[in-house]
N, C-alpha and C positions, 0 to 999 in steps of 0.2 A: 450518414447512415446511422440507424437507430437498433435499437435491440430485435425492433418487430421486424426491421427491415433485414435485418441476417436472419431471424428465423424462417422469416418468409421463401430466403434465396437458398439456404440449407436444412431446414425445417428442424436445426438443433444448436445451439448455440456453444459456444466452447472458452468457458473459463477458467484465467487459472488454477494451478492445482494448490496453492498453499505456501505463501509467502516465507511464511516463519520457518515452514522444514525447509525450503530451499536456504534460507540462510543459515539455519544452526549446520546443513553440510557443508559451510563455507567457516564452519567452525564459528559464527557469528550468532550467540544467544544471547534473551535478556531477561529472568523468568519473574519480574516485575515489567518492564513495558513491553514484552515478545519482540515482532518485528519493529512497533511503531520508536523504537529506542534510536534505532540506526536514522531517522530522518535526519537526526541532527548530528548525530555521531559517525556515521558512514553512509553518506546519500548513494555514494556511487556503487557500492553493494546491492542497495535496492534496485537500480537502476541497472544493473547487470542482470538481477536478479528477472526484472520486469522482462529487459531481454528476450532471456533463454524461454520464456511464455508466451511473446510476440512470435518470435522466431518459429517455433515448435505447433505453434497454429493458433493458437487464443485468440476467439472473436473478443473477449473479455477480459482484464487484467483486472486487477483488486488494488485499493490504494494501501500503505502501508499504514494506515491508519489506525488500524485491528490493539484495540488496549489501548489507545492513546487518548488518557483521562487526564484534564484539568491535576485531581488530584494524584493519581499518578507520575505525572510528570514534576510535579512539585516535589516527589523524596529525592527525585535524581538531582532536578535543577532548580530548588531555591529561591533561586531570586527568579523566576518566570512569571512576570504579568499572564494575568487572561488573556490581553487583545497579546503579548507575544506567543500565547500558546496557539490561541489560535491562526493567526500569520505562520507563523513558525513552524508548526506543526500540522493543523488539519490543513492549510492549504497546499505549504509545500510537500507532501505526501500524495497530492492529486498532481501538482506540478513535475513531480520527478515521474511517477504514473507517465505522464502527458510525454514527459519527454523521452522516455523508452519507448513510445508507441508511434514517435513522431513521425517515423519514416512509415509508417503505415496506417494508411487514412482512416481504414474502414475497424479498427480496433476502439473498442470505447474502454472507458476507464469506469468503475462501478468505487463508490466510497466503500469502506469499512469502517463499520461504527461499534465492530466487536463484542464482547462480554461483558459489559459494564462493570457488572458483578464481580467478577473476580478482583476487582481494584478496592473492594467493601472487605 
């Protein structure tokens, strides 16, 4: 199933509501990387997170990806290669996505490539 193909069947499509406030109510903030902090530091928050979005009806979920900059990620973690941020980071952010959604076929998972900006 494709994006066109849910709007087609429901003529409205239903994406998450917002990753980052569902985590800071789990008491989980990070006001340099927001959510994209937690891929590495608490995957299974996201993945609950993803959950309660699946669960509650989301044709859509969002990757936790939202702020997660090359340079960004370097004041946290230092010794991070590129090719580890990328592995590391932008893919497993769609993998944890994937696997909150798994028991449910017809769910896509949409990237977040967030505010760049705020990392300047």
């Amino acid at each position: 199933m494709n994006i066109r193909d849910i709007i087609q069947l429901k003529s409205v499509a239903i994406v998450d509501g917002g990753l980052g406030s569902s985590l800071d109510n789990k008491n989980l903030s990070d006001p340099l990387l927001f959510s994209s902090r937690f891929i590495l530091d608490n995957p299974e928050a996201i993945i609950e997170c993803h959950k309660e979005y699946v669960n509650a009806g989301a044709d859509v979920i969002i990757s936790s990806s939202y702020q997660a900059s090359y340079e960004g990620f370097l004041k946290v973690y230092p010794q991070l290669s590129y090719i580890d941020f990328l592995t590391n980071v932008c893919n497993e952010s769609v993998r944890l996505a994937r696997l909150a959604s798994a028991h449910s076929k017809d769910v896509l998972v949409a990237g977040s490539i967030g505010s760049y900006g705020a990392h300047l």
